[in-house]
C-alpha positions in Angstrom: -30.8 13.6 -4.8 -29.9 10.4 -3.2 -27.0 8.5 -3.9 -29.0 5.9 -5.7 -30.5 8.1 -7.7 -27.1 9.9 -8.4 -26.0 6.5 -9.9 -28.8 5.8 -12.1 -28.3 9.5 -13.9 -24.6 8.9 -14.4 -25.0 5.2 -16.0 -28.1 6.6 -18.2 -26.1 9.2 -19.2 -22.8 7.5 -19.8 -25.5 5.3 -22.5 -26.4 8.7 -23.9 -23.0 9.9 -24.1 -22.0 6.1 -25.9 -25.4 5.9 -28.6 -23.6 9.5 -29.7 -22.1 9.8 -33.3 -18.8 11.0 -31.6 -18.5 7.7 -29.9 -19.2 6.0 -32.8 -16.2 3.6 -32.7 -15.2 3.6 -29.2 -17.0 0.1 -28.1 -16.6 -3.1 -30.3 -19.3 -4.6 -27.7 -21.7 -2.4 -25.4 -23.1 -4.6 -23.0 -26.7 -3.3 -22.4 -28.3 -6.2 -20.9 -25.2 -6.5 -17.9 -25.3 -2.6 -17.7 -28.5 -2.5 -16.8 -28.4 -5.7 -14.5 -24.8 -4.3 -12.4 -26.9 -1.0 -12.3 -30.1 -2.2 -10.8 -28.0 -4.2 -8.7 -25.8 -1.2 -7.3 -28.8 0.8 -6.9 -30.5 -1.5 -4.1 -27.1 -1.9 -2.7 -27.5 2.3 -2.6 -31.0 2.1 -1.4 -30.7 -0.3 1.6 -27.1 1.4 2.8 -25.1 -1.1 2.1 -23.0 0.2 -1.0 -19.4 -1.9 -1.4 -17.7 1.1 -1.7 -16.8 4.7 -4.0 -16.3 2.4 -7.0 -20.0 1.0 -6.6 -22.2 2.1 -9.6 -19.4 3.8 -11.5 -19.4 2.7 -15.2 -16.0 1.6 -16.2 -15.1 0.4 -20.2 -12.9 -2.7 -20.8 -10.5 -3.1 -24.0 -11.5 -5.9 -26.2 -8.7 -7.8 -25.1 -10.1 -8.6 -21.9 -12.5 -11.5 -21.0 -15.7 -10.4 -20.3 -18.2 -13.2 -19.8 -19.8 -13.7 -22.7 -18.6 -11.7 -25.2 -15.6 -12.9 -28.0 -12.2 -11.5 -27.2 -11.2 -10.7 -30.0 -8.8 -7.8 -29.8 -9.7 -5.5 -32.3 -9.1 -8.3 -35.3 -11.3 -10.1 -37.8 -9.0 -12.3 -38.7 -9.1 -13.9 -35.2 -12.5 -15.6 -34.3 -12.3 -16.6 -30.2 -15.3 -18.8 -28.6 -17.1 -16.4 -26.4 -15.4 -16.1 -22.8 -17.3 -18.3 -20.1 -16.4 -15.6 -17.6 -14.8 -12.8 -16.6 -11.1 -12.0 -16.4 -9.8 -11.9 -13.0 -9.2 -8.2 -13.2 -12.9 -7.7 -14.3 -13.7 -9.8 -11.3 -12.2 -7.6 -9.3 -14.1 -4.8 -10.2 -17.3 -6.2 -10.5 -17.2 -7.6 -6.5 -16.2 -3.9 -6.4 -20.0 -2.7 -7.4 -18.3 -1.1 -10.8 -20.7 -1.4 -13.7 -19.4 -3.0 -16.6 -20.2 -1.2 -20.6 -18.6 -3.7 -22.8 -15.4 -4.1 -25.0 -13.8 -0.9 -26.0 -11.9 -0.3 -29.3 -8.3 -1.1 -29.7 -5.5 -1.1 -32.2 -5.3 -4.5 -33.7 -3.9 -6.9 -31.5 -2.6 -4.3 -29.4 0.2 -3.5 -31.6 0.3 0.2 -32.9 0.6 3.0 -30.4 -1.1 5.2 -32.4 -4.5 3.4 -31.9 -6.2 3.4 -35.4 -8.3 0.2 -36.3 -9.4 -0.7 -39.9 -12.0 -2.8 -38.8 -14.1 -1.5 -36.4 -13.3 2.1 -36.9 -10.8 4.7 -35.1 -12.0 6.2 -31.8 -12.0 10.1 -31.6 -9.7 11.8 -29.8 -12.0 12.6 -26.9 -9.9 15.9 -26.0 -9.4 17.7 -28.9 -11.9 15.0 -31.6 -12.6 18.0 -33.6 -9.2 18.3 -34.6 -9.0 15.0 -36.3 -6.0 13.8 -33.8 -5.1 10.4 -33.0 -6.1 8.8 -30.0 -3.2 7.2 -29.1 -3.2 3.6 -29.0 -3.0 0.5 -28.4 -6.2 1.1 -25.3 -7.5 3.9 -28.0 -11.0 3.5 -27.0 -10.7 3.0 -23.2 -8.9 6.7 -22.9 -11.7 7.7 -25.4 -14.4 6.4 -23.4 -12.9 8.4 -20.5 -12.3 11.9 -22.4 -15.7 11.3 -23.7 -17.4 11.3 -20.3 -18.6 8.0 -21.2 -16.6 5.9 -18.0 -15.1 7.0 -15.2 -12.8 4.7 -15.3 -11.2 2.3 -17.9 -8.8 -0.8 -18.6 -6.5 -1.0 -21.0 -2.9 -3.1 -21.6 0.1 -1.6 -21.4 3.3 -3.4 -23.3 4.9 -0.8 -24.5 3.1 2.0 -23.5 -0.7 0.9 -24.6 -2.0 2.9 -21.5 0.2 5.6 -21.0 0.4 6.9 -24.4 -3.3 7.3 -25.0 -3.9 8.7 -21.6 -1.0 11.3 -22.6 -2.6 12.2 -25.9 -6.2 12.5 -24.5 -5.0 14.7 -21.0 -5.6 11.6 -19.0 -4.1 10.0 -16.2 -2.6 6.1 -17.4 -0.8 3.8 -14.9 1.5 1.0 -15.9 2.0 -1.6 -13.2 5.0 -3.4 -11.8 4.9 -7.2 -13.6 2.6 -8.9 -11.5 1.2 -6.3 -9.6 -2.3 -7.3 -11.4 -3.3 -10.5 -12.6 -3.3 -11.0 -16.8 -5.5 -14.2 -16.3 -8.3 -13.9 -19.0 -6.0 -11.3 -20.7 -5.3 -12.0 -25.0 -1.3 -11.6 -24.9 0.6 -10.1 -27.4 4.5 -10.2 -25.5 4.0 -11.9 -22.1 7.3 -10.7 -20.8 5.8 -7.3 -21.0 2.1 -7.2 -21.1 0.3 -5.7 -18.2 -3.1 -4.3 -17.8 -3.9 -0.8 -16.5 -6.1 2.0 -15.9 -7.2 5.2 -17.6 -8.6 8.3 -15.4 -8.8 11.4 -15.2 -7.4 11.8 -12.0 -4.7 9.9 -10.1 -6.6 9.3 -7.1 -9.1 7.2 -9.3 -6.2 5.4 -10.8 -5.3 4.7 -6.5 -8.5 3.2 -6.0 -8.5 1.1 -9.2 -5.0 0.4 -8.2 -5.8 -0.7 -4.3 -8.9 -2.8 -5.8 -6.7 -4.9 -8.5 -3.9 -5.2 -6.5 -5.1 -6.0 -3.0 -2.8 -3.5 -1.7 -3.1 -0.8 0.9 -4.0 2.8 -1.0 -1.1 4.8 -2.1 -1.0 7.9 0.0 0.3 11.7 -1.0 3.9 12.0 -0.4 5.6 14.8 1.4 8.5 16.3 -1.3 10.6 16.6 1.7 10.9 12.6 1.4 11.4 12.6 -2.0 14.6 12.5 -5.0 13.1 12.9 -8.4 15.5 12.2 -11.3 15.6 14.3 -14.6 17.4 12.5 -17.4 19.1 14.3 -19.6 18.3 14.7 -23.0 20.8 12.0 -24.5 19.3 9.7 -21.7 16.1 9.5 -23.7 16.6 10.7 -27.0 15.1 13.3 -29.4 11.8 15.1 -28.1 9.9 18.1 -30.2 10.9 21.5 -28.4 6.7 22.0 -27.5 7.5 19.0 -24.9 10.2 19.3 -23.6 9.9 22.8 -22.8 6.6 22.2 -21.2 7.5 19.1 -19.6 10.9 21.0 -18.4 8.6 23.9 -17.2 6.0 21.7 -14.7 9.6 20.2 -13.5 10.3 23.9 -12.8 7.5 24.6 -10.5 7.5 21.5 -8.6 11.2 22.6 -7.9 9.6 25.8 -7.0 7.5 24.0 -4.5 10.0 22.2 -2.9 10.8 19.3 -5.0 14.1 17.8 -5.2 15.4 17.3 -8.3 18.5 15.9 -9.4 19.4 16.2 -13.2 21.9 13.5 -15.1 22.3 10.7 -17.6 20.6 7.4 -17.1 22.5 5.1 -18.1 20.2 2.3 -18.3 18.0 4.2 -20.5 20.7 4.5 -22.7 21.9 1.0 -23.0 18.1 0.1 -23.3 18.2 2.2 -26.8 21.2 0.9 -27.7 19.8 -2.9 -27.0 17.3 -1.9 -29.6 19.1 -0.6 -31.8 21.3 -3.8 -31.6 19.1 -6.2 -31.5 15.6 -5.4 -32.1 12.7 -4.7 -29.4 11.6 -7.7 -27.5 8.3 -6.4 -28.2 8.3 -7.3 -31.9 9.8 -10.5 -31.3 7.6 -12.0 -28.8 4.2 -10.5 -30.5 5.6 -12.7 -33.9 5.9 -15.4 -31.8 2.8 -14.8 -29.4 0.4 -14.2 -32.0 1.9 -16.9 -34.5 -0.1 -19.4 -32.2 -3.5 -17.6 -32.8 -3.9 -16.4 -36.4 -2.0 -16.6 -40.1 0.6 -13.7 -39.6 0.1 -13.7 -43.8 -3.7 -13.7 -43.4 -5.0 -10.4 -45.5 -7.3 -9.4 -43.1 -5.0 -8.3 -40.7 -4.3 -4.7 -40.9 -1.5 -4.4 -43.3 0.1 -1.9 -40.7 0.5 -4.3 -38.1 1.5 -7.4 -40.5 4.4 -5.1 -41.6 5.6 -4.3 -38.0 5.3 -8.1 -37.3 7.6 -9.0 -40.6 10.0 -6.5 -39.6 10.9 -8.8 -37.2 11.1 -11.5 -38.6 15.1 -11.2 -38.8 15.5 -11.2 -35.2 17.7 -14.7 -34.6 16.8 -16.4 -31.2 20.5 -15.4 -30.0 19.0 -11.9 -30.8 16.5 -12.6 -28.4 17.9 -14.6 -25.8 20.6 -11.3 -25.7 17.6 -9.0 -25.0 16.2 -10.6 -22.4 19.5 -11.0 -20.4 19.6 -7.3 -21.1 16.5 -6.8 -19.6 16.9 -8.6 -16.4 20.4 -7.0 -16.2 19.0 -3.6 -17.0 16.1 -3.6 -14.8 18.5 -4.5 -12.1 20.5 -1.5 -13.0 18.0 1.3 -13.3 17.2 0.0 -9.7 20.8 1.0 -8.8 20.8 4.3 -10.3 17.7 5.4 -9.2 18.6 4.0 -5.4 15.0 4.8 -4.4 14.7 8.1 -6.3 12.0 8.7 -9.3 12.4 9.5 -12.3 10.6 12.2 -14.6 10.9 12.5 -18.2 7.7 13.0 -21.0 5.4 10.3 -21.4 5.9 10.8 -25.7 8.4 13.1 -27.5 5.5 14.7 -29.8 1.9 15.8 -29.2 -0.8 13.6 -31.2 -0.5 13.8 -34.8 -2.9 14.2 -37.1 -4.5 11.4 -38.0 -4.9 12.8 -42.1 -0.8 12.6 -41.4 -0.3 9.0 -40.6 -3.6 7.3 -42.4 -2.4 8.1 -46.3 1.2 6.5 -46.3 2.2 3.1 -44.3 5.7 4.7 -44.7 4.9 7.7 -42.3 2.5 5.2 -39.7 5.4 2.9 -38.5 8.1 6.3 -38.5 5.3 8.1 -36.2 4.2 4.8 -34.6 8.0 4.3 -33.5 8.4 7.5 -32.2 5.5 7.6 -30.2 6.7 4.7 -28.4 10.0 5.8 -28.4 10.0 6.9 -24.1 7.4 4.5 -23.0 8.4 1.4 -23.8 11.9 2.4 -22.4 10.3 2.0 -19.2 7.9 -1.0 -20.0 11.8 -2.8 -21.3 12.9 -2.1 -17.7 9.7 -2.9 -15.6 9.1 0.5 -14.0 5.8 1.1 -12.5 4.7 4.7 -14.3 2.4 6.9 -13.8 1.8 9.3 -17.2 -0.5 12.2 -15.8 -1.2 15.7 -18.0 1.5 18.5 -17.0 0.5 21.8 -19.4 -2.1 23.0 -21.6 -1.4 24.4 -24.1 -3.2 24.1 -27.4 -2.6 20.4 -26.8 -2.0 18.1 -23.1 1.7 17.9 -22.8 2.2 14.7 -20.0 4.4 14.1 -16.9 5.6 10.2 -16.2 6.6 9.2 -13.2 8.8 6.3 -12.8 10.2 4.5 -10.3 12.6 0.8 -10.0 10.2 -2.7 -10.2 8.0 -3.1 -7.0 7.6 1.1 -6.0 4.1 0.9 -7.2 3.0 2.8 -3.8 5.7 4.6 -4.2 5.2 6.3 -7.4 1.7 6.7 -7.4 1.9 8.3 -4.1 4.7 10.7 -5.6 2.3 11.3 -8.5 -0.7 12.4 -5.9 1.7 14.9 -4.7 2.6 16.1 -8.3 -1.1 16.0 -9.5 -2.2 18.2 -6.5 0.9 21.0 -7.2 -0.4 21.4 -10.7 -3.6 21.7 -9.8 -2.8 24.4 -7.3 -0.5 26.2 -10.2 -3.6 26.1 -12.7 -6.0 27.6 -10.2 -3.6 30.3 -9.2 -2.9 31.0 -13.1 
């Protein structure tokens, strides 16, 4: 089979795979007519020898809150009603001039705003890994980790503001990368907190997220590093607060075997994961203040048609003062300098969430039990999206559900830390094959 003809059978059946009933609410917007054009276009490029490179004629979802030419950005809301996009964000750009073939809008918790990733609107994607379970998908870039579990992509976009990436990937057994600020571009991008929104991707693997990675970025591809050149950091449990016994143990186990295999690790309090909680627990999350204010200039915050869950998380903070505010965001440039410090070019490991995905009979029934299991879910990730740290959340154990790794490092070590996390990846891999 050639290799055109190997990308015409992985398209056609990523359309199979979307037209399914399981898939049902993954896309807000499957773009047939581009599919098929980006497809018929990487196929010549296949026939004639003059493919663009390993990304050309892979399918790859977008979340709905990313221009695509076209098509209304909407975010996952009805309440907001956009003027279809004259073109592509500059991410999507990137990855078209890459030969990637574009599916459409995937799913998304409203406005980005819930990690949990249910949508009243358009539906709630299924938990590609473990759907018949009737788990949560993990949000806010619920359907672009679904589309991925599903076999629908092989690669996916989704924002990451709190942990919009990372958290799904974790709760799917996928691989999630959250940027360093700036490492991407968030032109064409519908912002909900722009002093932490970044986009990202969803694999399955790390060394797909390096590719996406060198293609968005411009940069040079992150290569495996030797443990011998390497510090990783474990927090300890007061660093980053309370985590259900399942993960830590298995999370404290895979932290085990890389020691095993020659790993250095370091365990101790983080400080500035500790001062980050107790910022939030002072003041309020940033998050919440600059997605009242963000999404203030878009639609009625009162308007009914919002999902109630999300208008409630957007009153609570509503009694954040702007000296509130302005206190956080000195805190954050202070503590983003300080984790730098500590760290002094180590990385640090802790779990990507401190719960497997709940149910989602658990958290549909009572608004109550949504924002306690919402909070929680965010509770590590958006430690690290407070204090800019490029992260890479990849799966560690299987169990009867994924249990996930992150791997963190100061601003600016994207290379770094995705290049630790190729190591890591290839350890576990090793480990499972033994096993």
């Amino acid at each position: 089979m050639t290799s055109a003809d190997k990308i015409v059978l992985t398209v056609n059946s990523a359309l199979q795979r979307a037209q399914s009933s399981a898939a049902a609410s993954v896309f807000v917007a499957f773009d047939g007519p581009r599919m098929k054009r980006e497809l018929e276009e990487a196929r010549s490029r296949h026939l004639e020898d003059r493919a663009l490179g390993p990304l050309d004629g892979c399918p790859i979802a977008i979340k709905a809150n990313v221009n695509l030419a076209g098509r209304r950005t909407h975010a996952g809301s009805v309440a907001y009603h956009p003027t279809p996009a004259k073109q592509d964000a500059e991410i999507v750009q990137r990855l078209s001039r890459a030969g990637a073939v574009v599916l459409g809008h995937t799913n998304m918790s409203e406005f980005a705003f819930s990690g949990l990733g249910l949508n009243p609107h358009f539906g709630t994607p299924v938990n590609g890994m473990e759907h018949g379970k009737q788990l949560v998908p993990g949000g806010s870039s619920s359907g672009s980790a679904s589309a991925v579990a599903l076999g629908i992509a092989d690669y996916s976009i989704g924002t990451d503001t709190s942990g919009s990436v990372r958290v799904p990937a974790a709760y799917q057994g996928l691989v999630g990368f959250r940027p360093s600020m700036n490492r991407y571009s968030v032109e064409g991008i519908f912002p909900l907190a722009p002093s932490l929104d970044v986009p990202g991707p969803i694999t399955r693997t790390v060394s797909q997220a390096v590719l996406l990675d060198q293609i968005l970025s411009g940069h040079l591809p992150a290569k495996p590093l030797n443990f011998s050149n390497l510090t990783f950091v474990v927090p300890s449990e007061i660093s980053f607060g309370p985590v259900d016994e399942e993960v830590l143990q298995g999370v404290l186990a895979t932290i085990e075997q890389l020691q095993i295999c020659g790993a250095r690790i370091v365990r101790r309090e983080v400080e500035a994961l500790m001062e980050t909680r107790a910022a939030f627990a002072e003041y309020g999350t940033l998050v919440a203040a600059e997605a009242r204010e963000t999404l203030s200039q878009f639609v009625d915050l009162n308007d009914p048609r919002i999902d109630v869950r999300v208008r409630k998380r957007l009153e609570s903070a509503s009694g954040m003062t702007g000296d509130d505010v302005a206190r956080l965001r000195s805190e954050k440039q202070r503590l983003e300098a300080k984790i730098k410090q500590e760290l002094q070019g180590s990385l640090l490991l802790m779990p990507t969430t401190p719960m497997s995905p709940p149910s989602l009979h658990d958290v549909c029934g009572n608004d109550e039990v949504f924002a306690e299991v919402n909070a929680r879910t965010l509770s590590l990730a958006m430690l690290g999206a407070f204090l800019n740290m490029p992260t890479v959340a990849l799966p560690a154990v299987k169990n009867s559900r994924w249990i996930s790794l992150s791997i963190g490092g100061a601003a600016g070590q994207d290379t770094m830390v995705l290049g630790a996390a190729l190591t890591v990846e290839s350890v576990l891999e090793s480990k499972c094959q033994a096993d």
